[in-house]
ZATIMI-468499 format. One record per residue (C-alpha): x, y, z; residue in one letter. Coordinates in pm, whole numbers, plus 32768, in hexadecimal, padded with zeros to 4 digits. Layout:
N
XYZA...
//
This chain:
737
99A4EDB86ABBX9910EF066ADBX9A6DEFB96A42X9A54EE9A692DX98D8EEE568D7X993AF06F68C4X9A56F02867BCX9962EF3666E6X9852F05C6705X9969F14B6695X99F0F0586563X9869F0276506X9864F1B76502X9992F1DC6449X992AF0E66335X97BCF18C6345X9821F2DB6264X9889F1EC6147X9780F1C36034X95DBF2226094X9582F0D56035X9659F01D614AX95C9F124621EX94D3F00D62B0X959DEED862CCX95ECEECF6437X94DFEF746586X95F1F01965AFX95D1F13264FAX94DFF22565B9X945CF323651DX93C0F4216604X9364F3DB67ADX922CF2F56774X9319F1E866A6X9446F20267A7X9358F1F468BBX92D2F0C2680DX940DF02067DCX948CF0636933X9344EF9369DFX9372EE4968E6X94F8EE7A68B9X95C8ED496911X95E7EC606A2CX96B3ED776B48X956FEE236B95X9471ED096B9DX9552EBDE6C1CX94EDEB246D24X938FEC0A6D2CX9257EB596D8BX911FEBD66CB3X8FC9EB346CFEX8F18EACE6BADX8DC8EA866BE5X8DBFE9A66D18X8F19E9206CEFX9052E9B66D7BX9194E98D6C85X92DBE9E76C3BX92EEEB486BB8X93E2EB096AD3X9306EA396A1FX91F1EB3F6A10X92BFEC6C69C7X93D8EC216901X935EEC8267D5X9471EBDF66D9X95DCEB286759X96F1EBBA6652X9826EAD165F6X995FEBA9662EX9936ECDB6534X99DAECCA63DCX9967EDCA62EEX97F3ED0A62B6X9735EC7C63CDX9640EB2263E1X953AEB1E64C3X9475E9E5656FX92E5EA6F6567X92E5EA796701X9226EBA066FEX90E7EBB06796X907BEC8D666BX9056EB5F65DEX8F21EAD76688X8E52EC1765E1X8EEEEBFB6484X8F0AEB0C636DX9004EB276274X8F85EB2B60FEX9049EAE25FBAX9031EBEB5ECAX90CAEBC25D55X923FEC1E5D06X92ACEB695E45X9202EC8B5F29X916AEC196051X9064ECDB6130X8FF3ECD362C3X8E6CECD162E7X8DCBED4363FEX8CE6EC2D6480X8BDFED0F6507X8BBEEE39642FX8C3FED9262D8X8D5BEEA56290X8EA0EE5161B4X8FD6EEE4620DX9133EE9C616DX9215ED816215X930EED336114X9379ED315FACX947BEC7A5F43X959AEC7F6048X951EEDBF60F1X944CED74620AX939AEEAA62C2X93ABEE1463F4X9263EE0E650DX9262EF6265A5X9173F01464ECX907DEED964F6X90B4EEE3669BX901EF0616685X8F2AEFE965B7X8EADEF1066CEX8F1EEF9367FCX8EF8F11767B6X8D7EF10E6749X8D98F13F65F1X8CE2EFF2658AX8B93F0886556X8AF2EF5A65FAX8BA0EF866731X8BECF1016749X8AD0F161684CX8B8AEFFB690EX8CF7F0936969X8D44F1C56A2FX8E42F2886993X8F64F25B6A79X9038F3966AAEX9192F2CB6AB1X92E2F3286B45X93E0F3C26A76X949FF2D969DEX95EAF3E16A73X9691F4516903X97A3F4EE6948X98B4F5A76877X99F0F4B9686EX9ADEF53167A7X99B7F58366ABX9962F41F6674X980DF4286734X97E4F2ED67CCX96FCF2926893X9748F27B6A05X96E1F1756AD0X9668F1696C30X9735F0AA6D39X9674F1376E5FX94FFF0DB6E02X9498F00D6CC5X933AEFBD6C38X9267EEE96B98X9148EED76ADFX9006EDD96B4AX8F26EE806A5BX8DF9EE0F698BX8F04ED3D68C1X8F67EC6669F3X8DEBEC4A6A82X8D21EB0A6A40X8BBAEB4C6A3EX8AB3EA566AD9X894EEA6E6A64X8908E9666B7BX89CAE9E26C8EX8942EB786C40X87F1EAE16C6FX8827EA616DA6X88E3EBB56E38X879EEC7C6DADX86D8EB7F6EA9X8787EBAC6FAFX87A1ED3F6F95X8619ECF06FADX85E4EC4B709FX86E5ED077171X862AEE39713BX84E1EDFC7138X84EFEE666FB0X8390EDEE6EFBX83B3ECD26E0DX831FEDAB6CE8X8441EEA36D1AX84D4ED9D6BF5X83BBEE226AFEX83E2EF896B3BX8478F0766A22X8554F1316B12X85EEF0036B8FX862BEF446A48X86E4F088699EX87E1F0796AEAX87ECEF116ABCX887AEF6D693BX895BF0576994X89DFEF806A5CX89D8EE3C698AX895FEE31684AX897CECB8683EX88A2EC8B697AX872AEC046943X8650EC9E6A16X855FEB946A89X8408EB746AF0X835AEB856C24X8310EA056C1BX8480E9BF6BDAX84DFEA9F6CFDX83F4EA016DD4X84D4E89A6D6DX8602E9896DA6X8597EA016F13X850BE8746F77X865CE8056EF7X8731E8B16FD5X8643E8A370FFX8657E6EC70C5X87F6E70F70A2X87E0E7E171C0X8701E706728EX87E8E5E47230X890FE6A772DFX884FE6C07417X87EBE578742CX8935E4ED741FX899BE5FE7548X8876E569761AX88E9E3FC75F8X8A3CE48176A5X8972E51C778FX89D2E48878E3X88D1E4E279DBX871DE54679A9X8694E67578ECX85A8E75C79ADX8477E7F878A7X83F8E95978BAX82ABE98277EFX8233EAA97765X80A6EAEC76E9X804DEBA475C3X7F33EC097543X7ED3EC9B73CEX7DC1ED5C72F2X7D14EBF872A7X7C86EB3473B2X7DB5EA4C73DEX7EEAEA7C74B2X8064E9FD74C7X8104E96475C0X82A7E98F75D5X8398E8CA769BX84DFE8F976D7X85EBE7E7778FX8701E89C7893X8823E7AF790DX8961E7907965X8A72E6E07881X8BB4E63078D0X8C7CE75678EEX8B6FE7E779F2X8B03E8E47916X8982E9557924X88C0E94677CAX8785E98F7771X86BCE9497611X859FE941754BX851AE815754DX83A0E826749BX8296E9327436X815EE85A7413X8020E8E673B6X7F16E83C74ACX7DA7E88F747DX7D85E91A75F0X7EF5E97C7688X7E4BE9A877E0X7DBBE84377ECX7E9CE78978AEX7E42E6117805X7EA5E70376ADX8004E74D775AX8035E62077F7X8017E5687695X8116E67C7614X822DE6017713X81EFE4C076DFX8221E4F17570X833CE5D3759BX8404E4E07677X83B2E3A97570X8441E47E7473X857DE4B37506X85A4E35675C7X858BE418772CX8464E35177B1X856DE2DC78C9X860FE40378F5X851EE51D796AX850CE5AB7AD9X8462E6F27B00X8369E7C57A08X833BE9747A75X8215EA047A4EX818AEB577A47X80C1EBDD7B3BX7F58EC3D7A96X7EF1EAD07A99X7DA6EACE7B20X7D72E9B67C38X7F02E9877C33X7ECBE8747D1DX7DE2E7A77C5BX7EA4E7E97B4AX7FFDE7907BC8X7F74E6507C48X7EC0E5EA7B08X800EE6397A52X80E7E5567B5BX7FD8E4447B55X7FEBE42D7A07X816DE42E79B8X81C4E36F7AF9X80DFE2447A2AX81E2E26578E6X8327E2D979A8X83F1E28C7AEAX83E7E3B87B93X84D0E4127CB2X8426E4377E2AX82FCE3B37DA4X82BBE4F97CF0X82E7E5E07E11X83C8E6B47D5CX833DE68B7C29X8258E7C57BDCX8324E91E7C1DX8292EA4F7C00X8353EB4D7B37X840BEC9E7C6EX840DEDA07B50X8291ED987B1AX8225ED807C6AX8314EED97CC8X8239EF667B8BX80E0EEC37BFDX8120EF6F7D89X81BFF0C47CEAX8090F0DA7BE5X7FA4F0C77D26X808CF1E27DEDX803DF2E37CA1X7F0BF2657C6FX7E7FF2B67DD9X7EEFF4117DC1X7E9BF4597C60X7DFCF5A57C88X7F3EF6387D46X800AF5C37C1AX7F1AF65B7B37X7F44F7A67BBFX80D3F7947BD9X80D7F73E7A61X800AF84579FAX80C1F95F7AA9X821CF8B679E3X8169F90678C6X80E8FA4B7944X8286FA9C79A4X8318FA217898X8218FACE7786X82FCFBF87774X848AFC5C77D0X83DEFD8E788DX82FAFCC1796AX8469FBAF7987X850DFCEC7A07X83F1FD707AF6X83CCFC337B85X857DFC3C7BCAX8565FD7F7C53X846AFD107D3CX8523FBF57DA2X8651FC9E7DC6X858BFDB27EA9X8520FC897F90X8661FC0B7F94X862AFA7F7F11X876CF9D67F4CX86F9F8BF7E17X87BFF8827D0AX86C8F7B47C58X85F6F8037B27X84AFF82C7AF4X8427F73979D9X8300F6537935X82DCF4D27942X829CF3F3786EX8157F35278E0X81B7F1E8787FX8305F21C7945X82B0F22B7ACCX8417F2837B11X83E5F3E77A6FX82B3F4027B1AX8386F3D17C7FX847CF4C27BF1X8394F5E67B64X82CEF5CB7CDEX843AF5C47D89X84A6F6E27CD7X8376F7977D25X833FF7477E87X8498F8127EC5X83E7F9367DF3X828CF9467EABX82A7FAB27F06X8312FB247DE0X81D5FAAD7D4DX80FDFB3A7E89X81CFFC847E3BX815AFCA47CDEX8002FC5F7D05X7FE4FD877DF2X80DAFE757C9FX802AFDCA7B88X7EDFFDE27B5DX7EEEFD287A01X7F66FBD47B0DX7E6FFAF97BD9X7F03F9B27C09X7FA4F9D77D17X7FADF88C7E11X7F19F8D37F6FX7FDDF8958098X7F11F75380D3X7F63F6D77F89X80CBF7077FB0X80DAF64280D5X8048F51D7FF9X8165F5837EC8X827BF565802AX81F1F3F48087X81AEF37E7F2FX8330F4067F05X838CF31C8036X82FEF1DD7FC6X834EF21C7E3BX84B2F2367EC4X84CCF0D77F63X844FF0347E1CX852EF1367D2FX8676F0E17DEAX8609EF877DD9X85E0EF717C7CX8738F0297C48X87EFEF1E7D13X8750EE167C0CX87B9EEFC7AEDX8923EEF27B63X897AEDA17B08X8981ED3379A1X891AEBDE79BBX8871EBC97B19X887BEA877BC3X876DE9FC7C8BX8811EA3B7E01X87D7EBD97DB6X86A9EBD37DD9X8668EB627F39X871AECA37FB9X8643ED8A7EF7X84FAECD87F87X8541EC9E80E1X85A4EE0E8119X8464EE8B8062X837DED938104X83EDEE24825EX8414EF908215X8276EF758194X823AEE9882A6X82B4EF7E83B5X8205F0B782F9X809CF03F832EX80DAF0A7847BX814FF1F18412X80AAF31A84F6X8041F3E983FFX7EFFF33C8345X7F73F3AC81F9X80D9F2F98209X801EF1C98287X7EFFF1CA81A4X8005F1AD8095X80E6F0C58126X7FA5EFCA817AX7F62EFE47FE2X80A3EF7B7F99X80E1EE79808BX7F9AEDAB805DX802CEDA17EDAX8193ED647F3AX811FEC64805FX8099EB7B7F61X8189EB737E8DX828FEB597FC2X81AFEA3A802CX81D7E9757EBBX8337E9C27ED2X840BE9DC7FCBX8463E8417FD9X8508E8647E6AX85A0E9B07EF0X8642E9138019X86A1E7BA7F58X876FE8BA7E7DX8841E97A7F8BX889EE8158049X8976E7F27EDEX8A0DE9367F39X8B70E8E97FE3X8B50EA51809EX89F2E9F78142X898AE8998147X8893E849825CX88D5E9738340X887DEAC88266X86F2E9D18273X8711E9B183BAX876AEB4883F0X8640EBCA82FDX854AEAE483B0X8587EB408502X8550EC89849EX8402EC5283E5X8376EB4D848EX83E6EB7685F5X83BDEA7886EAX8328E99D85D0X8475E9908519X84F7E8398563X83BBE78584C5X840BE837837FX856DE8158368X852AE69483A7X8470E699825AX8571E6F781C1X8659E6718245X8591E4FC8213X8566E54D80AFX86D4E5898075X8738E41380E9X8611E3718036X8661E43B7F02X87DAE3BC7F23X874DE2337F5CX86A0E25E7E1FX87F3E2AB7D4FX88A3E1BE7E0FX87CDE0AC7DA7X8806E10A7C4DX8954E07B7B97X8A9DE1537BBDX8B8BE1477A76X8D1AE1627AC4X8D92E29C7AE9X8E8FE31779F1X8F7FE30D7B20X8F50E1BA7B6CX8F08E1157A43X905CE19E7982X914CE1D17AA0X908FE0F17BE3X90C8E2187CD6X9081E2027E32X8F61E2A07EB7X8FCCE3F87F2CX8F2FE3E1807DX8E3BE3098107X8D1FE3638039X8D17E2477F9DX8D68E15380DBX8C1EE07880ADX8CA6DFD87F87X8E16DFA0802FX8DF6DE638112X8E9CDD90801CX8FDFDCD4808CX90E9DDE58054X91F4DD9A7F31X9332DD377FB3X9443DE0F7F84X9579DD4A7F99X95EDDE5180B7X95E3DD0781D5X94BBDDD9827FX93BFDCC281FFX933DDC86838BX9307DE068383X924DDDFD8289X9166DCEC82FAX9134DDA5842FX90B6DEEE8397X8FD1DE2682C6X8F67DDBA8413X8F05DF0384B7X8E5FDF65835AX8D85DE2D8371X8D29DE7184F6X8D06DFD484AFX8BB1E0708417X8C1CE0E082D6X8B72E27A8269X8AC7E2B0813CX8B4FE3C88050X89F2E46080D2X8A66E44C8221X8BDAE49C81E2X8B9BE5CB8107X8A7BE65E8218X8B96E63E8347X8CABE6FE828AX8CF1E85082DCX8C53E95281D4X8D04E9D180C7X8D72EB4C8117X8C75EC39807AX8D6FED027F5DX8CC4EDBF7E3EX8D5BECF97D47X8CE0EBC07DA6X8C54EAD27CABX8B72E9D37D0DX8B96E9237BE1X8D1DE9057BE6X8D13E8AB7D19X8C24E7817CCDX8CFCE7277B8BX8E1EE7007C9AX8D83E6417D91X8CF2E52B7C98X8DE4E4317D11X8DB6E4597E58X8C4FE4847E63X8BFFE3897D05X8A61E3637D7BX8A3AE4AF7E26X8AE3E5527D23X899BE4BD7C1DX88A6E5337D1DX8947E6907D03X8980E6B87BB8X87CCE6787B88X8763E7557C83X8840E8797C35X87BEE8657AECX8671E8B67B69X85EDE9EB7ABAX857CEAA77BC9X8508EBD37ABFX84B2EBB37961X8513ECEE78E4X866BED217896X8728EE527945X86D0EFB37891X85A0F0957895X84AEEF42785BX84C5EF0E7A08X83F5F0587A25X82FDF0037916X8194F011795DX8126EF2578B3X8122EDD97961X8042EC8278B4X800CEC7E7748X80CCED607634X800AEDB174DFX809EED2273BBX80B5EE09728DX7FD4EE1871A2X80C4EDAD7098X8147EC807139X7FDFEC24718CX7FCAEBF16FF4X80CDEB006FD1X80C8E9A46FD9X810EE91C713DX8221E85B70EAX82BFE98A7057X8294EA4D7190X8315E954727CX8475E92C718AX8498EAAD716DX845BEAEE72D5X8543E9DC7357X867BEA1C7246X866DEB7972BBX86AFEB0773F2X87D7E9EC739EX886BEA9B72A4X88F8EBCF73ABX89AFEAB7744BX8A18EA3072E3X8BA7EA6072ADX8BADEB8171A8X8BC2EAF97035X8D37EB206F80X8D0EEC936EC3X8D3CEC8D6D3BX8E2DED266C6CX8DE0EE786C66X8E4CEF696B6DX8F2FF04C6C18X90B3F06E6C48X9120EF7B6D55X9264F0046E33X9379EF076E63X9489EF796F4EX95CDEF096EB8X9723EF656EDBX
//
């Protein structure tokens, strides 16, 4: 086709030196590199059959969208079916004499189309639109620098050469359907994404970008955005809610406090759980504003609210908390007393108030810096003092080098909100303490030096900042922590401060005592959700509680493992009690039971199988029926633990073990969606600030309901599936051969 195409380019080129006024009659005839470059993007159906071109939301055949005319087998003249898209920006006028005219639709320019016979054919009407030169569109499409369309010599005829190797086509301005609707909603969502102001819509800068852009495009105003940003926050919302009615197990709520330049407050809550596909999720739920975040009757009405709303009044099992709520105990039981009247909570509320790992590691670091304040005073300002000039940087090298420091590390300033610098900045400094006792006695311009007293409180501060940095960094390493992490973070740290109040040296204790009367309590609040989550760990079960309370509590061990241990089984009653749905397995394929999980609900008569073994048969549903039967509880508890590899996933292996463990399997799937922290992973878990956050002052302005839909699309729209690009106006590759 391609050797056929050349020969009809060649004829057309042949014919083309005739008369000037047949000059025009077919697209043919290219008259300088922007027409044959033209000519070779819309030419014929070789290059764009088959193509697929999205126009507008739709995805069609390219050949329909690029073809610009289909040509009857050429004759001398050539009749052409208006296919062109040219078409949908021009209207063709009657002039007198027979002479007809195209008219642009936007910019109201003529140009010549025919007269008579002699038809001049689209291609000058396509730059016209596609090259920028309708004024009304010029600032709209980028001028494309195009491939060369490949003339080449042949035997003097200068065709035009096609490409076999790589073709093109064109999904300009001319193909692209534009949405008032649909532009309005994007501009929302590029909003609320990120955190742009809802007046950006009325500033100059922004409306002359908008222009260039699209000159069609209304900029709206900031009470129409406000519709545009509620609108996508309700479709949104609607999306969600038909996740959560999938959901298969309970939601767990983590509730943030904040607090703004007005005398109200906000109260946020966010749902974590685990879907069919054992997957851990976590989202937005509600930003309320409350007139007192701190009151817990004001928070307990948000929850209730915030669970009506989404039809989870049945479905919630644990809330985390921070840690600055005064009287936490009062508190905690005024919150359960009052849900546990509204909602069937599990273990009669026992595990129903968590308080949040991350923010007690920053509460117990913040009292480490805090008690040795003045030493950390000191070590900044001789940083500073270093670090004022390159001479006093190199001095203070020399020196070390003199004393022969083996450290690698670098001497730097926190960031005060950030105890982890702080830990680091001391660390690094602690390995430089005579270096900075050696300049003091060179430098008479430097007098901060730490005395040896106070370095021994920078080495223990060091010691006990370590347990809770490593700690953290362990949390930080998973993604999506589940809830059975934790447990192996706090046991370790509850016995390494433990054991250090009986440090010899009064300093190392003194701290150690700080931190552990902190840590204790929230050890003491705890560690029963803690343990409940490692039993669901395959590698542990029972017997890593049994290890880490032997070691803390000694000879007292056995009493607290029975806790736990008593409010594992009631906890599994409780969900046995409730009704069990088929499993996939059984309800589409009846499956056997793997093992004999699931041998409590076996004493049935066993189905004959036509093998003459019917007596056999008979006789083991004999011994099942004499035989006390284990629970899954029981079953899964007696099993030998799952090795202990790195890649281990305690959610696949729960996804695998549905069928044979169908109840357990619901218990697990709540409690390891238990959020343990309620900061993500990321610089957040070594934040200082723990309780309330201040809302800005330009949120504070808006109308509630407008803060609660941009706060929570923000956070459903990351997990959004990315919205289908439009045309753009650029050269699209197609590999061809």
């Amino acid at each position: 086709m391609a050797e056929e195409t050349a020969n009809d380019a060649q004829v057309a080129q042949e014919n083309a030196v005739a008369p000037n006024d047949e000059a025009v009659q077919t697209d043919e005839l290219v008259q300088g590199e922007d027409m044959a470059q033209a000519d070779e993007l819309i030419q014929g159906e070789e290059i764009n059959q088959g193509d697929e071109l999205v126009h507008g939301d739709d995805f069609v055949q390219g050949n329909e969208l690029v073809v610009a005319e289909e040509t009857t087998p050429r004759t001398g003249t050539r009749r052409r079916r208006k296919k062109s898209l040219v078409w949908e920006h021009f209207t063709i006028e009657e002039v007198a004499g027979g002479v007809t005219r195209a008219c642009c639709n936007l910019c109201k320019q003529t140009f010549a189309y025919s007269s008579g016979s002699k038809i001049a054919g689209t291609s000058h009407l396509k730059r016209h639109i596609t090259l920028g030169s309708c004024p009304k569109i010029k600032n709209q499409e980028q001028r494309l620098a195009l491939p060369s369309a490949g003339g080449t010599d042949n035997d003097g005829e200068g065709t035009v050469e096609r490409r076999t190797k790589r073709r093109y086509r064109y999904t300009g301005y001319a193909n692209a359907a534009f949405d008032q609707d649909r532009s309005c909603s994007y501009l929302a969502k590029m909003i609320i994404q990120h955190d742009y102001p809802l007046h950006i819509v009325q500033q100059q800068a922004f409306g002359t970008f908008i222009e260039s852009l699209q000159p069609r495009f209304k900029i709206v105003d900031v009470d129409t955005m406000e519709g545009e940003v509620y609108a996508v926050y309700q479709k949104e919302k609607e999306n969600l809610l038909q996740a959560f009615n999938t959901m298969p197990g309970r939601i767990s709520l983590t509730i943030g406090l904040w607090t703004t330049s007005q005398t109200l407050g906000y109260v946020s809550l966010a749902g974590q759980f685990i879907d069919s596909e054992w997957k851990v999720h976590r989202r937005m739920l509600s930003f309320m504003m409350v007139s007192s975040p701190h009151s817990e009757n004001a928070l307990s009405e948000a929850i209730s609210m915030t669970l009506s709303d989404w039809n989870m009044k049945d479905k919630l099992f644990t809330i985390t908390l921070d840690n600055d709520c005064s009287s936490h105990d009062i508190y905690s039981a005024n919150l359960r007393d009052y849900l546990s009247n509204k909602n069937n909570l599990m273990l009669k509320g026992q595990l129903f108030v968590v308080r949040c790992y991350a923010h007690i590691l920053n509460v117990v670091a913040q009292d480490v810096i805090a008690s040795i304040h003045g030493v950390i005073y000191n070590i900044r300002e001789s940083i500073k003092f270093i670090k004022a000039s390159s001479a006093r940087e190199e001095k203070f090298a020399e020196i070390a080098l003199q004393l022969e420091i083996p450290s690698t590390k670098t001497l730097c300033l926190d960031v005060t909100t950030q105890w982890n610098t702080t830990y680091l900045m001391l660390l690094a400094a602690l390995d430089y303490k005579q270096a900075f006792t050696t300049l003091e006695t060179c430098d008479d311009n430097y007098n901060e030096a730490p005395s040896g007293e106070d370095w021994k409180k920078v080495e223990a501060a060091c010691t006990y900042l370590k347990l809770l940095y490593d700690s953290a960094h362990s949390i930080m390493a998973s993604t999506n922590p589940t809830s059975n992490l934790f447990f192996h973070e706090a046991w370790k740290l509850q016995l390494e401060l433990s054991n250090g109040t009986g440090h010899e040296d009064p300093i190392f204790s003194s701290i150690a005592k700080d931190m552990h009367e902190r840590f204790d309590k929230y050890w003491k609040d705890c560690s029963l959700v803690l343990a409940i989550a490692v039993v669901m760990d395959p590698r542990f079960k029972m017997k890593l509680v049994e290890f880490s309370y032997s070691k803390i509590y000694g000879a007292e061990a056995a009493k607290y493992v029975k806790v736990v241990n008593d409010a594992v089984h009631e906890l599994y009653k409780e969900y046995v009690a409730q009704p069990l749905p088929l499993t996939p397995a059984y309800a589409e394929h009846g499956e056997p039971n793997n093992g004999p999980a699931n041998a409590n609900n076996s004493h049935g008569a066993p189905a004959a199988t036509g093998d003459g073994l019917l007596d056999f048969d008979m006789y083991l549903s004999e011994i099942q029926s004499s035989q006390p039967s284990k629970s899954e509880l029981e079953q899964y508890l007696d099993e030998s633990l799952t090795p202990r590899i790195q890649e281990f996933d305690i959610l696949d292996w729960w996804k695998l073990n549905t069928v044979k463990f169908p109840t357990l399997s619901k218990m697990a799937r709540d409690i390891l969606a238990i959020p343990m922290s309620m900061v993500s992973s990321g610089a957040s878990i070594f934040s200082a600030g723990t309780g309330s956050r201040m809302l800005d002052d330009y949120r504070s302005s808006l109308r509630p309901e407008i803060v609660e839909a941009i706060v929570c699309a923000k956070d459903w729209l990351q997990y959004s599936a990315p919205a289908t690009e439009a045309p753009s106006s650029a050269l699209v590759k197609a590999e061809g051969s």
